[in-house]
C-alpha positions in Angstrom: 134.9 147.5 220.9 135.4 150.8 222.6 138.2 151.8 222.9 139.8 151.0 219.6 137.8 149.9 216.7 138.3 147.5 214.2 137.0 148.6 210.4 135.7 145.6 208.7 134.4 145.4 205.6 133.9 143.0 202.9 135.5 142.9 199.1 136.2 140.0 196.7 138.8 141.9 195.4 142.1 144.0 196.2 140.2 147.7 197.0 141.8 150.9 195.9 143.0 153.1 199.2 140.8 156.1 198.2 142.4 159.4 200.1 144.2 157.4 202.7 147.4 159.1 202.9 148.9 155.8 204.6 150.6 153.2 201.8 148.6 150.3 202.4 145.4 148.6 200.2 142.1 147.6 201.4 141.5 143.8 201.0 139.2 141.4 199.4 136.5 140.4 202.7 136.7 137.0 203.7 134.1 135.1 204.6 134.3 134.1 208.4 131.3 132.2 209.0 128.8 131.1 206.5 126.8 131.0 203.8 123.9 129.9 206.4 120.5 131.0 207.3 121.6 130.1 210.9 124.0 133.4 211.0 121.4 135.8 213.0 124.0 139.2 214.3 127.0 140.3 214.4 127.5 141.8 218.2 131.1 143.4 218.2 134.7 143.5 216.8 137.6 145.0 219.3 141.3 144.8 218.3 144.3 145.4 220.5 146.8 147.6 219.8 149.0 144.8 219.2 147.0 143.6 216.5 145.1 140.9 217.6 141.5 140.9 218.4 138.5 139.5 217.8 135.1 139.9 216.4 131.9 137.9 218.1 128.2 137.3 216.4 125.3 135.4 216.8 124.5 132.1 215.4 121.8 129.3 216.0 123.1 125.9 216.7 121.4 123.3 217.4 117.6 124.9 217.2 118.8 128.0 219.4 120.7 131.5 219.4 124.4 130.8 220.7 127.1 133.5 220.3 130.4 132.2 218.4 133.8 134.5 218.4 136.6 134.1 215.9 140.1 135.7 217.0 142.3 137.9 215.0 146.1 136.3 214.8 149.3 137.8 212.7 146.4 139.7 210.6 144.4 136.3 210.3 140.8 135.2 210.8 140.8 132.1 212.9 137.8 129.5 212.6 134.9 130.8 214.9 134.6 129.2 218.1 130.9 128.5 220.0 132.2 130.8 223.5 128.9 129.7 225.3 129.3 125.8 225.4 126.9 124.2 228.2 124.7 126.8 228.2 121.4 125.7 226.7 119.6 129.0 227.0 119.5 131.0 223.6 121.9 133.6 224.1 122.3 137.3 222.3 123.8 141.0 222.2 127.7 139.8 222.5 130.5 141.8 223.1 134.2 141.5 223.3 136.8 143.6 224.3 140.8 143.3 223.2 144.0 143.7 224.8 147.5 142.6 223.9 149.0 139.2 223.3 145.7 138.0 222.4 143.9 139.0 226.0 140.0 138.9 225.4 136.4 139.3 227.3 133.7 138.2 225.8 130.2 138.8 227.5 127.0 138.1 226.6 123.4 137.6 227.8 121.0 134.8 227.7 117.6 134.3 230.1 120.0 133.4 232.9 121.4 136.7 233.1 124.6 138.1 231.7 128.4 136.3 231.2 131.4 136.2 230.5 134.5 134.2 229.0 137.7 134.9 228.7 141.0 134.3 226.9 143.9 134.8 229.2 146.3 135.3 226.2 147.1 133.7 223.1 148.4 130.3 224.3 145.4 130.1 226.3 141.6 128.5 226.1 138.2 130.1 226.6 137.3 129.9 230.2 134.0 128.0 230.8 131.3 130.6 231.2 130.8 132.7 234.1 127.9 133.7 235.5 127.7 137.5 236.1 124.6 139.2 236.5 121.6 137.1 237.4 118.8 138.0 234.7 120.7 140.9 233.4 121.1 142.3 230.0 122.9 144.5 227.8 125.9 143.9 228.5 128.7 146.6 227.6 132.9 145.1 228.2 136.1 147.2 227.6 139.3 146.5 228.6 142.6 149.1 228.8 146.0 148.1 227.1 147.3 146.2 230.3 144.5 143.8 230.9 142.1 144.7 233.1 138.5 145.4 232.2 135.2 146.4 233.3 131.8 145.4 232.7 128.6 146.8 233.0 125.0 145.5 232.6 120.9 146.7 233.4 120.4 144.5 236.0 116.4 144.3 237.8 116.1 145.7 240.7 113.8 145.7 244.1 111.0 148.2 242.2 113.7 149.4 238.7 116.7 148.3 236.8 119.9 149.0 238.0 123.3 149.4 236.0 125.6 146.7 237.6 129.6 146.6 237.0 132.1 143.8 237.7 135.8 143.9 237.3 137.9 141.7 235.3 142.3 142.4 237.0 144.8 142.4 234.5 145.8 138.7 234.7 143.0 137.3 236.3 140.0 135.3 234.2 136.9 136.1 235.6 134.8 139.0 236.4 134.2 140.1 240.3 131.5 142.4 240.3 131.2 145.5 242.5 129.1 145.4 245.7 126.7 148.4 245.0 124.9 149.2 241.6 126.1 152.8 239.4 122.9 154.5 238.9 121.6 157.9 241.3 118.0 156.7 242.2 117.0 153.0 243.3 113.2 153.8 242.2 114.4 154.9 238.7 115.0 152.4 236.1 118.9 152.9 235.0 120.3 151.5 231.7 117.0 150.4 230.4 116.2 150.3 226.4 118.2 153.1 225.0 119.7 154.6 228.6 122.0 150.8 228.0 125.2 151.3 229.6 128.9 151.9 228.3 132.0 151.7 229.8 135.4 152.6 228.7 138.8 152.2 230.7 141.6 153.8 231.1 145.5 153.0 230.8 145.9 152.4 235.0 142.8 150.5 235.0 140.2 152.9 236.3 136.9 153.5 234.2 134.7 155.6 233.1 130.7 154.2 232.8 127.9 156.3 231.6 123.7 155.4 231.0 120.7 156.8 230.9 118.3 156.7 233.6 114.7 158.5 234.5 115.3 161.0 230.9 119.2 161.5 231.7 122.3 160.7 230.8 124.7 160.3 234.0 128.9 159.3 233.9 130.5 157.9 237.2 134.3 156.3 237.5 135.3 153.0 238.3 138.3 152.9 240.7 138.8 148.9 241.6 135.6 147.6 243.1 134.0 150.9 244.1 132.1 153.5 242.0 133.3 157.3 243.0 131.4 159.3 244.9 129.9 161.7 242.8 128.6 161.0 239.9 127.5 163.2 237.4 124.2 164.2 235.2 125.6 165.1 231.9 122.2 165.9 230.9 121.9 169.9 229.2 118.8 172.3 230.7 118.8 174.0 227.0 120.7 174.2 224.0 121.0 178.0 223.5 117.6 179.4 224.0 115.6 176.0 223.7 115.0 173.9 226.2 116.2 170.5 226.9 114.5 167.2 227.1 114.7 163.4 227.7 118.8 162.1 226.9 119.4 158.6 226.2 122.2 156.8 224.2 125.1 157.6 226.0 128.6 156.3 224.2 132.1 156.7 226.0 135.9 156.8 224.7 138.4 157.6 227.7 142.4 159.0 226.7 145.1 156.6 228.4 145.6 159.3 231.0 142.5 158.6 233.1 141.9 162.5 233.3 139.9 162.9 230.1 137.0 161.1 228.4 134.4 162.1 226.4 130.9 161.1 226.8 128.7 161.5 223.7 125.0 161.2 224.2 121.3 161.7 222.0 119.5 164.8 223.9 116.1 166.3 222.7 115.3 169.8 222.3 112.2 171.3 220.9 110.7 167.9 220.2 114.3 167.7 217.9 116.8 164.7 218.9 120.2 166.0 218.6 124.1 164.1 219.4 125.9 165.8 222.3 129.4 164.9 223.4 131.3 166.3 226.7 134.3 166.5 227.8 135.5 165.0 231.2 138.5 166.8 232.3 139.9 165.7 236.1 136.4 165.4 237.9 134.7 167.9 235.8 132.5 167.5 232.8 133.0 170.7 230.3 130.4 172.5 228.5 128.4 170.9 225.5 130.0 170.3 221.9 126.9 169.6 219.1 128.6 166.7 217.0 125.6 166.3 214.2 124.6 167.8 211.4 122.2 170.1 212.5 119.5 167.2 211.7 117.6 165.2 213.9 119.9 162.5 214.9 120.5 158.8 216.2 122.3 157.2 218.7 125.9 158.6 218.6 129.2 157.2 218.6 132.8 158.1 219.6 136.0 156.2 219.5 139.0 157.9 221.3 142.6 157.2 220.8 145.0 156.6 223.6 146.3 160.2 222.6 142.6 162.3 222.8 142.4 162.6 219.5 139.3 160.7 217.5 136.2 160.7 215.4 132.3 160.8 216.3 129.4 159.2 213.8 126.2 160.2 213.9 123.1 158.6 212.1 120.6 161.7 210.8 117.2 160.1 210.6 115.8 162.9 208.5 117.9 162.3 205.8 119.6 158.8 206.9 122.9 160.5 205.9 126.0 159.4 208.1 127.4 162.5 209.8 131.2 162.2 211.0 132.8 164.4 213.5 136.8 164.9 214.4 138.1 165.5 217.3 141.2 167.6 217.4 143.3 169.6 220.1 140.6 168.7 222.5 137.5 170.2 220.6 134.6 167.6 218.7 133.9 169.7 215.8 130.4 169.7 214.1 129.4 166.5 212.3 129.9 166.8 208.3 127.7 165.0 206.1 129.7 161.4 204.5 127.0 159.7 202.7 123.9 157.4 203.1 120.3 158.2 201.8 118.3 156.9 200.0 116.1 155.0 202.4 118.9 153.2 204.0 119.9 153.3 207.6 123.4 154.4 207.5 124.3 153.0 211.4 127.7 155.0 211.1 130.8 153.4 213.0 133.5 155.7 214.1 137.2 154.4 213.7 140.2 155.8 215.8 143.9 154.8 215.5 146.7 156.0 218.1 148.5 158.1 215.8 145.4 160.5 215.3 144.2 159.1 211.9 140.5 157.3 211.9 137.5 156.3 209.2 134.1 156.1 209.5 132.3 153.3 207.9 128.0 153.4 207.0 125.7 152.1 204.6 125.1 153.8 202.0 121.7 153.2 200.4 121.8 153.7 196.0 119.5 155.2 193.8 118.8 151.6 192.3 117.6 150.6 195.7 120.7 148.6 196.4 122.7 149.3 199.7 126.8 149.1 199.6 129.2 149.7 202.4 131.6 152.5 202.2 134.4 154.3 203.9 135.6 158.0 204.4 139.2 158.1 205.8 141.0 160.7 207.9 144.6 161.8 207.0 145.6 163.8 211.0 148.4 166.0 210.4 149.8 166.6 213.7 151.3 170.1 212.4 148.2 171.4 211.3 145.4 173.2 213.3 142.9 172.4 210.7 140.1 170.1 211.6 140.8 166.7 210.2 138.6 166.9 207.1 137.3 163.4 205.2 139.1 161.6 202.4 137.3 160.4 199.1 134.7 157.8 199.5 135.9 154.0 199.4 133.7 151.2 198.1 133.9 148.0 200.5 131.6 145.7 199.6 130.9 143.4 197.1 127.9 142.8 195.2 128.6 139.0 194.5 127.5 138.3 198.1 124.3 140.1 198.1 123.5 143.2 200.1 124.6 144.4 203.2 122.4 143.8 206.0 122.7 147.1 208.2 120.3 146.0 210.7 122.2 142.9 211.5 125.8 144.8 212.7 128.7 146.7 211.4 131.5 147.6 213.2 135.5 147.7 213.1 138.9 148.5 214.8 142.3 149.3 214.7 146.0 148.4 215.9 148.2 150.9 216.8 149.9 150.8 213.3 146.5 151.8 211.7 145.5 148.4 210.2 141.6 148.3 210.0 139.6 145.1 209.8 135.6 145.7 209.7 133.0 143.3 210.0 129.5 143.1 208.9 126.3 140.7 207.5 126.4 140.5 204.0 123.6 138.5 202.0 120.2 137.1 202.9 118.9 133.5 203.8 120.9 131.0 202.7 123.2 133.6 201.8 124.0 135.1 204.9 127.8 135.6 206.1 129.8 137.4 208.7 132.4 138.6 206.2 135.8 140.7 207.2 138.2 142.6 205.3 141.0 144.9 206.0 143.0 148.1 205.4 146.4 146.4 205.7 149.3 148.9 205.9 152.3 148.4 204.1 155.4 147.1 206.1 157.1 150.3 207.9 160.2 152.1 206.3 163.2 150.9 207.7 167.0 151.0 206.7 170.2 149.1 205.8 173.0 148.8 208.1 176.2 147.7 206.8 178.6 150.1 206.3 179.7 151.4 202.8 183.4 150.8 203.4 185.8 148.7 201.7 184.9 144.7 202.8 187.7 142.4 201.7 185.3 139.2 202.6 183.5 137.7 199.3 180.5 137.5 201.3 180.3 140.1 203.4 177.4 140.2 206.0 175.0 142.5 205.5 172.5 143.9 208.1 169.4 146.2 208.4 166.7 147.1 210.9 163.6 145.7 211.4 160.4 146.8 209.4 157.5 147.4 211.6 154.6 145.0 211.1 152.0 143.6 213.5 149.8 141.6 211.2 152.3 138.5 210.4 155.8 137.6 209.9 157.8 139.7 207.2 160.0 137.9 204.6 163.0 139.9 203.9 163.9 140.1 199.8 168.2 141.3 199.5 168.8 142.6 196.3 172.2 143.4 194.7 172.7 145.4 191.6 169.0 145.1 190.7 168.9 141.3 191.3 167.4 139.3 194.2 169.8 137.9 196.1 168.0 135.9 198.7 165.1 135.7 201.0 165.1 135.1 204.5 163.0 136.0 207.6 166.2 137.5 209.5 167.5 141.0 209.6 171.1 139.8 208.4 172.1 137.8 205.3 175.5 136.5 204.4 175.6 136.3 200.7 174.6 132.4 199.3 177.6 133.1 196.5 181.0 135.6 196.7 180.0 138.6 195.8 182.6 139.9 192.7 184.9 142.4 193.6 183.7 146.3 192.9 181.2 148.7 194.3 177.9 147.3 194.3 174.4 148.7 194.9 172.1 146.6 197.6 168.6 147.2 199.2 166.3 145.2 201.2 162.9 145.1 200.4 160.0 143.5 203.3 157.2 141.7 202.3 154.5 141.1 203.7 151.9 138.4 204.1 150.0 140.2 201.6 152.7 141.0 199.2 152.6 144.4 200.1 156.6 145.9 199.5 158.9 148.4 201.4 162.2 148.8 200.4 165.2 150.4 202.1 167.2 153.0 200.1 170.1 152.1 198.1 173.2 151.7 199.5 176.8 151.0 197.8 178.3 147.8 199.0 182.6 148.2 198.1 184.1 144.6 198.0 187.6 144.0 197.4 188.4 140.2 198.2 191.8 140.3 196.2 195.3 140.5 197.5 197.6 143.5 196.5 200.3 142.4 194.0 203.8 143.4 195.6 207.6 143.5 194.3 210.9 145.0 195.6 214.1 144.6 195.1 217.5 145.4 197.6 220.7 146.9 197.4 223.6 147.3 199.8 226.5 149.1 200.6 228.7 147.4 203.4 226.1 147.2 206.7 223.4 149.6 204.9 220.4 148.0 203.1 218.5 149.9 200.5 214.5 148.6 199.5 213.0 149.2 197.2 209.0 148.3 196.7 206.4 148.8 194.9 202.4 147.5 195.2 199.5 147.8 193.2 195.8 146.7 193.8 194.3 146.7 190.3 192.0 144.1 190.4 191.8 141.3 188.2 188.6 141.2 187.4 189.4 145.3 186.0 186.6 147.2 188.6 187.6 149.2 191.2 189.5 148.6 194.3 190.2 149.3 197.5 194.1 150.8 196.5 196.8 149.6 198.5 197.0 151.7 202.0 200.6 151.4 203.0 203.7 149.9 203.0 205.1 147.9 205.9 209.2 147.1 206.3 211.0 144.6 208.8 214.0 144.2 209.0 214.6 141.7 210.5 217.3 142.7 212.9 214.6 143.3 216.1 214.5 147.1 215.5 211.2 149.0 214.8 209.4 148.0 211.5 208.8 151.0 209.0 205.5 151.8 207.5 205.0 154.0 204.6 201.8 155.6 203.5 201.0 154.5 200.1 202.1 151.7 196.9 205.6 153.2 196.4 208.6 153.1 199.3 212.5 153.1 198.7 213.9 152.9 202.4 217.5 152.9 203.7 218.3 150.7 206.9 222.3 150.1 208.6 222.3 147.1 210.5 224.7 147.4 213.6 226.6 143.9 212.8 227.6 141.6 209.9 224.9 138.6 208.7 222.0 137.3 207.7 219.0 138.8 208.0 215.2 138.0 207.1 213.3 141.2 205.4 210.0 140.9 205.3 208.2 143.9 202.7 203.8 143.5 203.4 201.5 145.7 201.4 197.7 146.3 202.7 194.8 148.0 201.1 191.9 150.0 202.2 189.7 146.7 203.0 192.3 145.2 204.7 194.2 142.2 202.4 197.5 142.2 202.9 200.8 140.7 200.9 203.8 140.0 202.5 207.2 139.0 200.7 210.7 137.8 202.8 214.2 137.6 201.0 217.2 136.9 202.7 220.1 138.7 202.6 223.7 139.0 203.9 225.0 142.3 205.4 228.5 143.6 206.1 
């Protein structure tokens, strides 16, 4: 779940927003998998920026450990899936990476070695499992917003591990690893226990991968099937005037311009662990930014937007406080203290979405022994050159299903609207569960179309834009003068009933599948479905014709109108037809010869009904 992560969390109820400045509610968890003593881990959630995703665990079945993945669909859970099928072998540490139209990678590893499956798209099934790396483990997966995606692994050497990678093309489904392993020294062991590889890839479908090998932390690209030629030992001689020591724990995020990453990384100095992150900028690795608290710290980890902007969480094991970091205008800030204690591990997870905003979600352990999992949100304000500063804490789990289970997995992502779904082990025993919930944002502000004019139709058609949504279809509620009208799932509605004549007021209000609401503003709707009324009267003088009309749009129904427009003459001799501006007209015509002639008098209004009335009469 790199390079967008999915917040997950669990509630029974409808949760409060806390200081997300976003409209939206957090939601009630939903159980995905359980209660069973059988659920073992949950290994990784990844969402694409589309919205779907999906989140894999660990589950025995059938006497032994296989790994089982449930896909996120129109903001939905589907039922999990076993993803390892005909592999006896218990299997363990799961990952999956997301892309759009419902594009995932799932790899895993078992005492065969490491593999994969994937989901094409959507539409598709699960490939049958592919053997990757023989005997390898650890297995790391990302995949960029068009598809393609690397993995990487600790693979055993001749005399030491090796970090391996294999490349999955954007429509392909399965993996072709690379010819030559990453790491800098074939006697070292690379990407063993802690020094685990990460990889994170980039918008044209390079990479950047990073591990620890022989006390350092190194970071090489990925172009196609070949590493680059130089890779590069983030690792620091000294942090001010102390020295530096072994670096482990390396964690990646990479911008959609393959040009800049960040590499965050654990580094020791004076016997004092401490959470590092770098900047990658072109081929170059910048100087050292210290993204903890000042404490002795855990593993680190970053999540990068598709913009560069994006949050660091940091575990401090002196005082198991959860330390969160922003990153803003290119420069990770120092870690601020969000919570934890009290004996608890906090095992932080950063959460980035596109537009800049991002959470971080821990555990945080209570004075009455008890642990809950909670939530700080980050409002980014794109005008501002402040650092992106924490929101109020939010409560996300619920008691009812026992305690959360830090040590069994927590993690999270987001779509590109900022919809969060986390996911973590709530319970014990029997009571175990893999257990979801979400920050759902409210459908996106949108407008009304049809114009304010005068419509002389009873049922006029009105129109609006789309509300932007990612997680389900949106039902569309029309209201008119403060009453529902209808419902439909269609951007244009032609009224069920006429609509009396008058000026009206008329919004549209989406719903989603949550009942969340977002209505347009008012707008006046001006219908005038009823003819002018119209009278005139002639006199004439030898071969000259005198009318007289008059017109008048009151409506019968005693609202407003329209008014009448103008006044239109004939003739009826063939010469040019007369039109007056106006509901009054006395007009003189001389006919050129003796007869009969047809007049025909029309009034129109402002919404277009028109009256027309013909008298005969003789001339000359």
């Amino acid at each position: 779940m790199r390079r967008s992560l999915c917040l997950a969390v669990l509630a029974l109820l409808a949760l409060p927003a806390g200081g997300q400045a976003a409209a939206g509610k957090y939601f009630a968890g939903e159980a995905i998998d359980g209660p069973s003593a059988d659920i073992q881990r949950l290994g990784d959630v990844d969402v694409g920026r589309d919205g779907t995703g999906a989140l894999v665990y660990v589950k025995r079945d059938a006497g032994a450990d296989h790994v089982f993945a449930s896909r996120l669909m129109e903001g939905r859970w589907d039922a999990p899936e076993r993803v390892d099928a005909g592999l006896p072998a218990a299997a363990s540490a799961p990952v999956v990476a997301a892309s759009s139209n419902g594009r995932l990678a799932v790899a895993f590893q078992n005492a065969a070695g490491v593999f994969a499956v994937v989901r094409p798209d959507a539409g598709s099934a699960w490939t049958a499992p592919q053997p990757v790396g023989p005997s390898g483990r650890s297995p790391a997966v990302d995949m960029s917003i068009n598809g393609v995606a690397y993995l990487t692994w600790t693979a055993p050497g001749g005399s030491a591990a090796d970090v391996r990678a294999a490349r999955l093309e954007r429509t392909a489904g399965a993996f072709t690893a690379l010819d030559a392993p990453l790491d800098i020294d074939p006697a070292s062991d690379a990407g063993a226990g802690d020094g685990r590889s990460r990889v994170a890839v980039a918008a044209d479908g390079s990479a950047l991968a990073t591990w620890g090998e022989a006390g350092h932390v190194f970071a090489r690209r990925l172009f196609e099937y070949r590493p680059s030629a130089a890779p590069q030992d983030l690792t620091l001689p000294s942090l001010g005037d102390t020295p530096g020591g072994l670096a482990d724990a390396p964690d990646v995020g990479i911008e959609d311009d393959s040009s800049y990453a960040w590499v965050a990384f654990r580094q020791t100095f004076g016997g004092t662990p401490r959470a590092i992150a770098r900047r990658l900028v072109g081929s170059q690795f910048e100087g050292p930014a210290v993204i903890d608290g000042g404490e002795a710290s855990g593993p680190p980890r970053i999540d990068i937007s598709g913009r560069g902007d994006g949050y660091g969480a940091v575990p401090g094991t002196a005082s198991n406080g959860a330390f969160g970091a922003a990153l803003k205008d290119d420069v990770f800030n120092a870690g601020v203290l969000l919570g934890g204690g009290f004996g608890a591990a906090p095992v932080p997870a950063p959460v980035a979405v596109y537009n800049g905003d991002g959470a971080i979600v821990y555990v945080q352990g209570e004075a009455d022994g008890t642990r809950t999992v909670r939530l700080r949100p980050y409002d980014f304000d794109l005008r501002s050159r402040a650092v992106t500063a924490p929101g109020d804490p939010v409560l996300l789990s619920d008691p009812a299903l026992g305690l959360p289970d830090p040590g069994r997995g927590l993690d999270g992502a987001a779509n590109r609207a900022g919809d969060l779904s986390v996911a973590f082990v709530q319970g014990d025993g029997d009571g175990r569960r893999i257990v979801a919930a979400s920050f759902d944002r409210a459908p996106g502000s949108f407008a009304g179309y049809t114009t304010t004019r005068w419509r002389r139709s009873a049922r006029p058609a009105l129109s609006w834009g789309a509300s932007f949504e990612l997680w389900g279809a949106l039902t569309y509620r029309v209201e008119l003068d403060g009453q529902a009208l209808a419902t439909t799932g269609s951007t244009k509605l032609v009224p069920p009933q006429p609509v009396a004549d008058g000026v009206h007021r008329w919004r549209v209000v989406a719903m989603d599948r949550r009942g969340q609401e977002t209505a347009t503003r008012i707008r006046t709707l001006r219908v005038d479905a009823s003819k002018p009324r119209l009278t005139f009267s002639t006199r004439r003088r030898g071969r000259a014709l005198t009318v007289t009309a008059r017109a008048s749009d009151a409506s019968p129904f005693r609202v407003a109108s329209s008014g009448v427009t103008y006044l239109r003459v004939d003739w009826g001799d063939g010469s040019r037809r007369v039109t007056v501006s106006g509901p009054r007209a006395r007009l003189t015509h001389r006919y050129g010869r003796r007869g009969r002639a047809g007049v025909r008098v029309s009034a129109t209004d402002r919404a277009g009904n028109a009256v027309a009335l013909t008298r005969r009469v003789r001339v000359g």
